[in-house]
PDB file of N, CA, C and O in Angstrom:
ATOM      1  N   UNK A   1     101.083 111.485  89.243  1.00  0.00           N
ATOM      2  CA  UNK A   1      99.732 111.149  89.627  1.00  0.00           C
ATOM      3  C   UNK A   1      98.799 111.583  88.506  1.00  0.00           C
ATOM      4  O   UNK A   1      99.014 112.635  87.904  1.00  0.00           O
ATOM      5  N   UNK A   2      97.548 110.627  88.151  1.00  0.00           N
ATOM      6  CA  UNK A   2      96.634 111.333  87.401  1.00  0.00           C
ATOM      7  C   UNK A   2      95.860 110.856  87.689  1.00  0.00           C
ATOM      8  O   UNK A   2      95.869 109.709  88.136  1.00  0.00           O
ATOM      9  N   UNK A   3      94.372 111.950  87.457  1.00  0.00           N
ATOM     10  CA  UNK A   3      93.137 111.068  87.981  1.00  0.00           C
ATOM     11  C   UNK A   3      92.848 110.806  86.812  1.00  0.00           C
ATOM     12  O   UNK A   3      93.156 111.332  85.742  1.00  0.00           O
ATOM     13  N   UNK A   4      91.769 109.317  87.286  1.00  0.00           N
ATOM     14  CA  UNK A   4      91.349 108.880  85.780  1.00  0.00           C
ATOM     15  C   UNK A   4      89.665 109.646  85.755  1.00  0.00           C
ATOM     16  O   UNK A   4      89.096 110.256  86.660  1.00  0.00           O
ATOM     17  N   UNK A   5      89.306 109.403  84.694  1.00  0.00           N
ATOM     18  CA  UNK A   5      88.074 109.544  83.995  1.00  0.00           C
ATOM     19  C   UNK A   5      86.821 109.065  85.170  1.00  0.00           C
ATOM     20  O   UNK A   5      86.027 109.919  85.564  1.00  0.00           O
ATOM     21  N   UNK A   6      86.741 107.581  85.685  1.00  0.00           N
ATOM     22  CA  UNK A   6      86.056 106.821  86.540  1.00  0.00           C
ATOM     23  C   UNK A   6      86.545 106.224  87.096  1.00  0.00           C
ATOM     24  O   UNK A   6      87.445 105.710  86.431  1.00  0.00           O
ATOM     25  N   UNK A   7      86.531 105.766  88.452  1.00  0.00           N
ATOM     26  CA  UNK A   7      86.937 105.019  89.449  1.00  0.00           C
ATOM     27  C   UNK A   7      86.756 103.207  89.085  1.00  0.00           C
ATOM     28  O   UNK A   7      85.740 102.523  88.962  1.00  0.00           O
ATOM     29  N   UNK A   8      88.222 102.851  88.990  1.00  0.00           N
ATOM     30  CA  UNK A   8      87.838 101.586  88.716  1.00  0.00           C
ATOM     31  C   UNK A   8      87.344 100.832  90.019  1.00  0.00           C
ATOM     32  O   UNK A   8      87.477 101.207  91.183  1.00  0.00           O
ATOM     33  N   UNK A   9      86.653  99.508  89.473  1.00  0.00           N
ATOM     34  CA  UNK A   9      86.339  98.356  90.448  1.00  0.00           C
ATOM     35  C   UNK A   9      87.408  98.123  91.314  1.00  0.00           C
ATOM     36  O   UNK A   9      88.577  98.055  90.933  1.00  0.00           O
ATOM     37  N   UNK A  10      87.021  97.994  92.525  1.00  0.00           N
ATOM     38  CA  UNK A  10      87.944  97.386  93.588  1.00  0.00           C
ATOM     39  C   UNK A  10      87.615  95.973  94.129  1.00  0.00           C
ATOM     40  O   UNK A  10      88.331  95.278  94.850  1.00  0.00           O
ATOM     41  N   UNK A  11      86.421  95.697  93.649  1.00  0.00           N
ATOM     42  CA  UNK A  11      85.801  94.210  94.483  1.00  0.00           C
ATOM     43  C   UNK A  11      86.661  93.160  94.089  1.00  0.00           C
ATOM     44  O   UNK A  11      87.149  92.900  92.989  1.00  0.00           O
ATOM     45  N   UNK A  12      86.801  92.342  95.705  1.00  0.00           N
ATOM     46  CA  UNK A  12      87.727  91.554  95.554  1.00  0.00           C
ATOM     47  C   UNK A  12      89.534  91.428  95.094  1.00  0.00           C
ATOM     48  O   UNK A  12      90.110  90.558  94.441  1.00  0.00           O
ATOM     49  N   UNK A  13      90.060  92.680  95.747  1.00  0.00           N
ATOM     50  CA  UNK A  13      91.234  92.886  95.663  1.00  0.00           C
ATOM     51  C   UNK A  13      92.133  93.359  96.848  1.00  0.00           C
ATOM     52  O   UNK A  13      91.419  94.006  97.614  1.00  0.00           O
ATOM     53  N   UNK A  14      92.888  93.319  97.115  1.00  0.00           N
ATOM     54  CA  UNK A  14      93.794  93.303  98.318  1.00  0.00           C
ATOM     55  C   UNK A  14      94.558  94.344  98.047  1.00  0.00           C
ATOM     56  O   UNK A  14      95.229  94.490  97.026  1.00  0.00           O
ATOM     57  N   UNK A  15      94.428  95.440  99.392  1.00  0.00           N
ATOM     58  CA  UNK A  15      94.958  96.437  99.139  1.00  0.00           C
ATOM     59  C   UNK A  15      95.755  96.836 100.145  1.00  0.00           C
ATOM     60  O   UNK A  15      95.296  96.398 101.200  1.00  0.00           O
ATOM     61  N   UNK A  16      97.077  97.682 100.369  1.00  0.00           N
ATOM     62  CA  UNK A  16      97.846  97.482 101.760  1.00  0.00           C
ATOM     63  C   UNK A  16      99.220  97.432 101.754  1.00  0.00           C
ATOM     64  O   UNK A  16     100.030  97.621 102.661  1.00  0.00           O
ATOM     65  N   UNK A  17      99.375  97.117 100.470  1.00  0.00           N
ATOM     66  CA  UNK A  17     101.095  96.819 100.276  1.00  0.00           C
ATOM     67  C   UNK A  17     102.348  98.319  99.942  1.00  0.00           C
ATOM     68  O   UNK A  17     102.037  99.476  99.660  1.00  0.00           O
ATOM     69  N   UNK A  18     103.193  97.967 100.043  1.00  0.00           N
ATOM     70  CA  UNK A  18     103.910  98.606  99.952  1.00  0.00           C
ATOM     71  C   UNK A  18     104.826  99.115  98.900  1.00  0.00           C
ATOM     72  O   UNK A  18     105.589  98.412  98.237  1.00  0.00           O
ATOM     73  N   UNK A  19     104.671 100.493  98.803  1.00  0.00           N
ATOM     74  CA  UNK A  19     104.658 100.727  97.050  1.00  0.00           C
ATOM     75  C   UNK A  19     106.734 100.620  97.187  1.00  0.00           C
ATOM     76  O   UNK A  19     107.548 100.607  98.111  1.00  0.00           O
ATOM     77  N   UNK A  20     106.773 100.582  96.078  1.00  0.00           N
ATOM     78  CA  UNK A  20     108.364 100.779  95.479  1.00  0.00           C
ATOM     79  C   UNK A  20     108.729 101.226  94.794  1.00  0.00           C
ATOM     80  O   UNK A  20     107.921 101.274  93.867  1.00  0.00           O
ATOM     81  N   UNK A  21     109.708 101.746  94.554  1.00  0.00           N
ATOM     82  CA  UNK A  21     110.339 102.834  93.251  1.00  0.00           C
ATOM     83  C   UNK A  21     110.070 101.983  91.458  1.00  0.00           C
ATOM     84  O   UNK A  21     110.762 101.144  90.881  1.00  0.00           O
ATOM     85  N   UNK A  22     108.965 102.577  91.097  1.00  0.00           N
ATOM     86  CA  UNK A  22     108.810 102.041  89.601  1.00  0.00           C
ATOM     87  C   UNK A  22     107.170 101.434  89.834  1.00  0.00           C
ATOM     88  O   UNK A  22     106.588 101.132  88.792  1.00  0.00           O
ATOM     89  N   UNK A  23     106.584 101.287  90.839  1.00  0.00           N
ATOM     90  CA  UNK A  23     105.656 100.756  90.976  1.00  0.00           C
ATOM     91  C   UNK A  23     104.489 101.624  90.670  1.00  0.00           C
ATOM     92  O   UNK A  23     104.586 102.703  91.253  1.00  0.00           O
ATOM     93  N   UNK A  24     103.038 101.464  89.691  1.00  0.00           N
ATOM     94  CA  UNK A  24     102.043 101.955  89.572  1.00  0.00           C
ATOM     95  C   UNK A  24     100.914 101.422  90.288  1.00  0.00           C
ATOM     96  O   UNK A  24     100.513 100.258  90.298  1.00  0.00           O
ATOM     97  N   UNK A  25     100.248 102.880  91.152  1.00  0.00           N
ATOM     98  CA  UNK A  25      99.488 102.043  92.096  1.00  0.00           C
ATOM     99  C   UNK A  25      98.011 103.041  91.671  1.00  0.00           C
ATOM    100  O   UNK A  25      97.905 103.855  90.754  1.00  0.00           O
ATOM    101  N   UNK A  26      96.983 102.631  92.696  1.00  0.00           N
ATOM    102  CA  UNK A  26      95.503 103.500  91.592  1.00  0.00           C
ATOM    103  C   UNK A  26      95.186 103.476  93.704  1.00  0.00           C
ATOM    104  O   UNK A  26      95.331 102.470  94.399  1.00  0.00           O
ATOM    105  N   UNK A  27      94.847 104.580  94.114  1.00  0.00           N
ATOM    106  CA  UNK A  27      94.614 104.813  95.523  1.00  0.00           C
ATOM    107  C   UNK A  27      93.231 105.488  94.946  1.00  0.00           C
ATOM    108  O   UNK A  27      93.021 106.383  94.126  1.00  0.00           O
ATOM    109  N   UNK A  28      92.215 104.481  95.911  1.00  0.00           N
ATOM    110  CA  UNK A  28      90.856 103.990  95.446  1.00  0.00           C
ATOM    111  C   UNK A  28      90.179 105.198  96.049  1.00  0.00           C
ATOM    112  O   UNK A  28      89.390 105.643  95.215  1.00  0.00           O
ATOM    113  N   UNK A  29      90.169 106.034  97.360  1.00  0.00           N
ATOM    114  CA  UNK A  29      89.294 107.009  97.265  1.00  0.00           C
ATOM    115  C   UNK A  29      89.700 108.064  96.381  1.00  0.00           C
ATOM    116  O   UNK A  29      88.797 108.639  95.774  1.00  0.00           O
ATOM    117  N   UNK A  30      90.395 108.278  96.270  1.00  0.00           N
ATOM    118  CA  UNK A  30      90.404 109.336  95.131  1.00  0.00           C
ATOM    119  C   UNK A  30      90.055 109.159  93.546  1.00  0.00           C
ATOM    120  O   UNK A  30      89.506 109.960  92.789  1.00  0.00           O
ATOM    121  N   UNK A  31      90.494 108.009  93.327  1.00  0.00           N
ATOM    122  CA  UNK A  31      90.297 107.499  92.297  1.00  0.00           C
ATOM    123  C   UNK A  31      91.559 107.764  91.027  1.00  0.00           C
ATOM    124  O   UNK A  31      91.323 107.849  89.822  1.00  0.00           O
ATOM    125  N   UNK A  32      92.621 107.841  91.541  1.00  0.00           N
ATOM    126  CA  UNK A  32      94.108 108.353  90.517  1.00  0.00           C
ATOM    127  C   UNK A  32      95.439 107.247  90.568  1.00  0.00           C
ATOM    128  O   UNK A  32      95.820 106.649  91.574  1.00  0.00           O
ATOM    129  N   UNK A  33      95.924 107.174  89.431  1.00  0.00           N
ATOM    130  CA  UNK A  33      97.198 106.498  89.343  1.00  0.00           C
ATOM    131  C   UNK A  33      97.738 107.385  89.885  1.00  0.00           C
ATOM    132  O   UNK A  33      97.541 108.600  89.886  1.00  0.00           O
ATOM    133  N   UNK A  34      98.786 106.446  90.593  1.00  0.00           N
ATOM    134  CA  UNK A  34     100.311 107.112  90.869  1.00  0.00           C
ATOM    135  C   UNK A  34     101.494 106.341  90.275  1.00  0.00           C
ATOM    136  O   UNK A  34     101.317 105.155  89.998  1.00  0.00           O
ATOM    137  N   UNK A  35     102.370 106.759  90.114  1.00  0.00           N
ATOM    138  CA  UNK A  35     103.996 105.835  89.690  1.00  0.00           C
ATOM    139  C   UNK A  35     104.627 106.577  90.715  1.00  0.00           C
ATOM    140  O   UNK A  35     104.688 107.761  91.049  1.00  0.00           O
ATOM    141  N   UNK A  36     105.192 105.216  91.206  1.00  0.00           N
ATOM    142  CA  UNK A  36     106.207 105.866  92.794  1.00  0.00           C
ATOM    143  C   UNK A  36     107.998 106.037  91.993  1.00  0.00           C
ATOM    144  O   UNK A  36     108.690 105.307  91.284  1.00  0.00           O
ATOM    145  N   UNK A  37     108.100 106.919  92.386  1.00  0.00           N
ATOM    146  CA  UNK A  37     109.393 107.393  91.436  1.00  0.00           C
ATOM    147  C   UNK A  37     110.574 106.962  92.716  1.00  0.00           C
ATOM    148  O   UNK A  37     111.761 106.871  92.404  1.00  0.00           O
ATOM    149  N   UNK A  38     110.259 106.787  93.726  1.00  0.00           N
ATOM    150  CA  UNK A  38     110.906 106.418  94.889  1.00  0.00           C
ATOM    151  C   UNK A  38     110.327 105.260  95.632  1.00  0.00           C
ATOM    152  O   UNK A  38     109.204 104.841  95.351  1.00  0.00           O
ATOM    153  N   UNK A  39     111.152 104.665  96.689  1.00  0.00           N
ATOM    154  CA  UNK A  39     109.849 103.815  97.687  1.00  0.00           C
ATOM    155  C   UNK A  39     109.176 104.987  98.533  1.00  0.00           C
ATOM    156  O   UNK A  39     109.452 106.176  98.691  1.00  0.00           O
ATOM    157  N   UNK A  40     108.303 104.252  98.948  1.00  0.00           N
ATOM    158  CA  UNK A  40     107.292 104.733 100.377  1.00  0.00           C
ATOM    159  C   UNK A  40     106.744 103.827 101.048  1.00  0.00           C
ATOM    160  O   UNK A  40     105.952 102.958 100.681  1.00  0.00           O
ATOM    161  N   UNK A  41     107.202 104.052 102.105  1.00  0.00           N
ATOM    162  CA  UNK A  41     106.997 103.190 103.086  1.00  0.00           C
ATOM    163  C   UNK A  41     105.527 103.243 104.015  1.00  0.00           C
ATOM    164  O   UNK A  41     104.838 102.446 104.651  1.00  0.00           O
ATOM    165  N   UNK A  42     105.517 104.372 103.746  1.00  0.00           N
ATOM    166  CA  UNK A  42     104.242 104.969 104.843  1.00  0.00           C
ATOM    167  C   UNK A  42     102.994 104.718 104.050  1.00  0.00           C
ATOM    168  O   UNK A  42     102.222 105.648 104.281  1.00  0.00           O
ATOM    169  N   UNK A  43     102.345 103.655 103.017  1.00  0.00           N
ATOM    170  CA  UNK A  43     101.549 103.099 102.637  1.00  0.00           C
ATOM    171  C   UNK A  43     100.428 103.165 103.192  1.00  0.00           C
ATOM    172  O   UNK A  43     100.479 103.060 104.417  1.00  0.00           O
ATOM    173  N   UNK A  44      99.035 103.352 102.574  1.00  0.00           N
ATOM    174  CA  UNK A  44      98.007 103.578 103.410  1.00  0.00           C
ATOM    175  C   UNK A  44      96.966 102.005 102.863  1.00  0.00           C
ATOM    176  O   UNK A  44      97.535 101.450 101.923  1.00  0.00           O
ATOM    177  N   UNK A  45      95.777 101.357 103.244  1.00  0.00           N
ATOM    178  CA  UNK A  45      95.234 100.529 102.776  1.00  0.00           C
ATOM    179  C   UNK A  45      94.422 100.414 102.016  1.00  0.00           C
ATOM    180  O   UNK A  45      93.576  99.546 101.797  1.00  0.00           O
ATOM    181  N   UNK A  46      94.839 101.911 101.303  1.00  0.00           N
ATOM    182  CA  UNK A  46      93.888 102.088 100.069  1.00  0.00           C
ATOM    183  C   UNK A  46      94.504 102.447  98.925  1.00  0.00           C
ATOM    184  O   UNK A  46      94.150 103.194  98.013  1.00  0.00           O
ATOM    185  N   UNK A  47      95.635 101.705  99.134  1.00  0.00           N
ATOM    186  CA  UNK A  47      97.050 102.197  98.145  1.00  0.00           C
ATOM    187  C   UNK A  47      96.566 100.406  97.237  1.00  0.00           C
ATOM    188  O   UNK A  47      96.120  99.583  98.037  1.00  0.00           O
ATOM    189  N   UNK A  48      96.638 100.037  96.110  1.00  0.00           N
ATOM    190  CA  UNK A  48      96.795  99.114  95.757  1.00  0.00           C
ATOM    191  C   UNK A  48      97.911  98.785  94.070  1.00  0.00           C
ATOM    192  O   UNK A  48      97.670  99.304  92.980  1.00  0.00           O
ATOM    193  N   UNK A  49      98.866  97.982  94.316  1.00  0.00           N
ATOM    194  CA  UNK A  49      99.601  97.882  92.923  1.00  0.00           C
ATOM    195  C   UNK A  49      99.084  97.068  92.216  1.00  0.00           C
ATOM    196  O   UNK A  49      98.925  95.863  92.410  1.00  0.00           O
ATOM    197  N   UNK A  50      98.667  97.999  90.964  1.00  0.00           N
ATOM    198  CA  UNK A  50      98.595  97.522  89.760  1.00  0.00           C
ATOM    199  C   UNK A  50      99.842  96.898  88.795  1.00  0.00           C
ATOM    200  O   UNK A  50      99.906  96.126  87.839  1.00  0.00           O
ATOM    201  N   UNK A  51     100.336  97.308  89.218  1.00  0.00           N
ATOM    202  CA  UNK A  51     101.876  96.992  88.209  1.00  0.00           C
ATOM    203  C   UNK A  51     103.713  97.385  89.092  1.00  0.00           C
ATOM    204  O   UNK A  51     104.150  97.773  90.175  1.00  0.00           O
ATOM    205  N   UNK A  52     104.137  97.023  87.955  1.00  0.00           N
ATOM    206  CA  UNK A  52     105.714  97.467  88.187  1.00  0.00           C
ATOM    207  C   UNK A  52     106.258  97.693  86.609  1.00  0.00           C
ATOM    208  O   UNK A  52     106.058  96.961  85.640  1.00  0.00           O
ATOM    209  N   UNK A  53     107.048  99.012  86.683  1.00  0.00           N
ATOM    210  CA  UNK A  53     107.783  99.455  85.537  1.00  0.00           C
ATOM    211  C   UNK A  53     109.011  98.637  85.212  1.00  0.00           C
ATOM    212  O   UNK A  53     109.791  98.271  86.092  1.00  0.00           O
ATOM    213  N   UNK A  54     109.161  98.367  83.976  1.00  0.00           N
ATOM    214  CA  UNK A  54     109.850  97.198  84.186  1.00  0.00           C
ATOM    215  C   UNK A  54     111.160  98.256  83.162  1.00  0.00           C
ATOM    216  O   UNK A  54     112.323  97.926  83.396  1.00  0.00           O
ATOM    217  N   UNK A  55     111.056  98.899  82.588  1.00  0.00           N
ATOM    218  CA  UNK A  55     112.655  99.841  81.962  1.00  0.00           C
ATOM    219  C   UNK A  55     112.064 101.506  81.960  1.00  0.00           C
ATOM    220  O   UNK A  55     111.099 102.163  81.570  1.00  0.00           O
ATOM    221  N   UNK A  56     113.277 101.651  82.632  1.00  0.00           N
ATOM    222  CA  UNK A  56     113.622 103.214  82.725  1.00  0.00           C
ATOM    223  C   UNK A  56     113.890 103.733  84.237  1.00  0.00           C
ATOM    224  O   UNK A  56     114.541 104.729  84.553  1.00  0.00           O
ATOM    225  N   UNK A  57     113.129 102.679  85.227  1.00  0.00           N
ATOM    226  CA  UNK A  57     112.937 103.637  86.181  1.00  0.00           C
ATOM    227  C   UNK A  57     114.202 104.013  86.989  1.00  0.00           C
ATOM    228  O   UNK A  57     114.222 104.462  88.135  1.00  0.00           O
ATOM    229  N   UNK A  58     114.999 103.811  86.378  1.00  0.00           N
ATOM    230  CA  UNK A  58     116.740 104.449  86.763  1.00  0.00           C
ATOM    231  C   UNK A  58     116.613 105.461  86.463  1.00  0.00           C
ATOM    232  O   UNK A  58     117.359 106.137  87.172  1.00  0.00           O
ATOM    233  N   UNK A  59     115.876 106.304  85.524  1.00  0.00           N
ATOM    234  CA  UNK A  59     116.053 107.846  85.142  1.00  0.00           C
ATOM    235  C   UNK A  59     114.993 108.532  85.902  1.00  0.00           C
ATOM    236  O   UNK A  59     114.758 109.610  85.356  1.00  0.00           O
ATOM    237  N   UNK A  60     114.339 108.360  86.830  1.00  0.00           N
ATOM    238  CA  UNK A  60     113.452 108.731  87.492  1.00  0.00           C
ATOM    239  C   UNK A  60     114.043 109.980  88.235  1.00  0.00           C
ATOM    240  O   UNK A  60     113.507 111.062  87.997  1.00  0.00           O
ATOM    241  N   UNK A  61     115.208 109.929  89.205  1.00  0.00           N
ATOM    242  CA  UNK A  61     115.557 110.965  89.744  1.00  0.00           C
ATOM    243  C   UNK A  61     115.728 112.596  88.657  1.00  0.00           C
ATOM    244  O   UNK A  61     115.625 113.779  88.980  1.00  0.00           O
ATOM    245  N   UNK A  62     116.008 111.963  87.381  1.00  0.00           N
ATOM    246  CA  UNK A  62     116.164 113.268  86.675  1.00  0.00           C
ATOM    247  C   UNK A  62     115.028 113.823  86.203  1.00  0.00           C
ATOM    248  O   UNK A  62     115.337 114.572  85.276  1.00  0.00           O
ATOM    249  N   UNK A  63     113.878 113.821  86.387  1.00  0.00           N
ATOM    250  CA  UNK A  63     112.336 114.280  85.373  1.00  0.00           C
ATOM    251  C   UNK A  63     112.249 115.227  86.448  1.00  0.00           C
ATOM    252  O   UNK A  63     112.548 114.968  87.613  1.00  0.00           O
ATOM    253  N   UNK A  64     111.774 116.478  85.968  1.00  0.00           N
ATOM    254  CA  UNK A  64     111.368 117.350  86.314  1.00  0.00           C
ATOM    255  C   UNK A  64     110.944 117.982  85.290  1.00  0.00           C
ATOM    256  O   UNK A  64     111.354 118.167  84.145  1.00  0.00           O
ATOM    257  N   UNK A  65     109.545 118.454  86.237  1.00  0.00           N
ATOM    258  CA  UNK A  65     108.197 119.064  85.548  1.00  0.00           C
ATOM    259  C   UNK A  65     107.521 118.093  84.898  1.00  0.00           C
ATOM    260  O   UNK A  65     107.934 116.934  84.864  1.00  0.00           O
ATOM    261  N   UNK A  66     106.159 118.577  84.191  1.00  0.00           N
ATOM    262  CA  UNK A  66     105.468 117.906  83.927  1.00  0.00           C
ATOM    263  C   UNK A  66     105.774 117.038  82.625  1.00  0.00           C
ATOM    264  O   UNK A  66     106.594 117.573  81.879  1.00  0.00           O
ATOM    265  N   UNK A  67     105.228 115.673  82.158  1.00  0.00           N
ATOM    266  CA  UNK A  67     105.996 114.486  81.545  1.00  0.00           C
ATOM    267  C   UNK A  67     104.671 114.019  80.631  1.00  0.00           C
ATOM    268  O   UNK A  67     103.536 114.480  80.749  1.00  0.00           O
ATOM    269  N   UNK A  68     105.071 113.071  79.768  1.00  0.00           N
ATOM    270  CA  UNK A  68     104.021 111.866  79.689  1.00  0.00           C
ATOM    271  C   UNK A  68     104.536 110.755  79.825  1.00  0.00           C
ATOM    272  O   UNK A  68     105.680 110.369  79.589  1.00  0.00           O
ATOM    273  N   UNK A  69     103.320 110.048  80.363  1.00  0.00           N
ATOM    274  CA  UNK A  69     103.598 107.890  80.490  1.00  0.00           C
ATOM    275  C   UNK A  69     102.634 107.820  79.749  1.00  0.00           C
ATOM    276  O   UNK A  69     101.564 108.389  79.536  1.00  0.00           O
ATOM    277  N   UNK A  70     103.590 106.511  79.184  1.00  0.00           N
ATOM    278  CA  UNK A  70     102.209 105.306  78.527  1.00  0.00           C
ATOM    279  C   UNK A  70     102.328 103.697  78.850  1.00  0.00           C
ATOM    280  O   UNK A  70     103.169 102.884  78.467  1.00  0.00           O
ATOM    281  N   UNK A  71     101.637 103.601  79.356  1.00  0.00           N
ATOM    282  CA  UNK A  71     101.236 102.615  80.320  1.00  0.00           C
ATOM    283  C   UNK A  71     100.736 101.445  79.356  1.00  0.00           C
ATOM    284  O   UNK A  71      99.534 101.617  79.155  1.00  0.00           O
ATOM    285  N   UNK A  72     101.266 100.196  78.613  1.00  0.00           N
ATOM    286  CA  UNK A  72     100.869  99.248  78.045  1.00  0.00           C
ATOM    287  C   UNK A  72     100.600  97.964  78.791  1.00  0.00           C
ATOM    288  O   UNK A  72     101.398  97.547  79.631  1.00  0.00           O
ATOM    289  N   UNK A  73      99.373  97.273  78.460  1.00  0.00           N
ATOM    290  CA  UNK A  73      99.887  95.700  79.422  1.00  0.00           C
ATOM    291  C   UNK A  73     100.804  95.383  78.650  1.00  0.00           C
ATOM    292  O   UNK A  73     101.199  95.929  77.620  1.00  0.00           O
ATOM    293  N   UNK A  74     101.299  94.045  79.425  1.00  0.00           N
ATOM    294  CA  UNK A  74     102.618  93.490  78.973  1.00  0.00           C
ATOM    295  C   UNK A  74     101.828  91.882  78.836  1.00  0.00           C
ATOM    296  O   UNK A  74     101.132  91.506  79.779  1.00  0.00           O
ATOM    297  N   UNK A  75     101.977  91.098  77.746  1.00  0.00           N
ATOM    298  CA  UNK A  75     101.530  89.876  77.446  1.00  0.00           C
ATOM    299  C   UNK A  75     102.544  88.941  77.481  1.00  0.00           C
ATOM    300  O   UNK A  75     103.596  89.508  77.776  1.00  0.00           O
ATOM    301  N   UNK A  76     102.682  87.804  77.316  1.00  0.00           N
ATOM    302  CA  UNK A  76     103.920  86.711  77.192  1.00  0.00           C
ATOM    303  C   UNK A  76     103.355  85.712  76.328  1.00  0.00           C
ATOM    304  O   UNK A  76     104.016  84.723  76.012  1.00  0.00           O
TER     305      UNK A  76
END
């Protein structure tokens, strides 16, 4: 989890879904990314995905302690 700097815009976005193992989501009252290192099911409607990790998240069970991500868009 990290909080960011400022709370991004939420207008006009759908929020509610259900996170999954590898998935980066930004949960709007607080204002912080998360990366779900597992699923969760118990999703709240202020959970919204921004993304999905697309390599590594097989090594997820082994990280322990504190880490860094870097988070790039991905273009085509």
């Amino acid at each position: 989890m990290s909080i960011l700097q400022k709370k991004l815009s939420i207008d006009d976005v759908q929020a509610g879904n259900q996170s999954k193992k590898g998935d980066f989501a930004y949960y709007a009252p607080w204002g912080n990314v998360a990366i779900f290192y597992k699923d969760f099911e118990d999703a709240t409607n202020d959970l919204i995905i921004l993304g999905q990790i697309e390599s590594g998240k097989e090594n997820f069970e082994n990280v322990d302690g504190t880490f860094t991500v870097r988070i790039e868009k991905v273009t085509k």
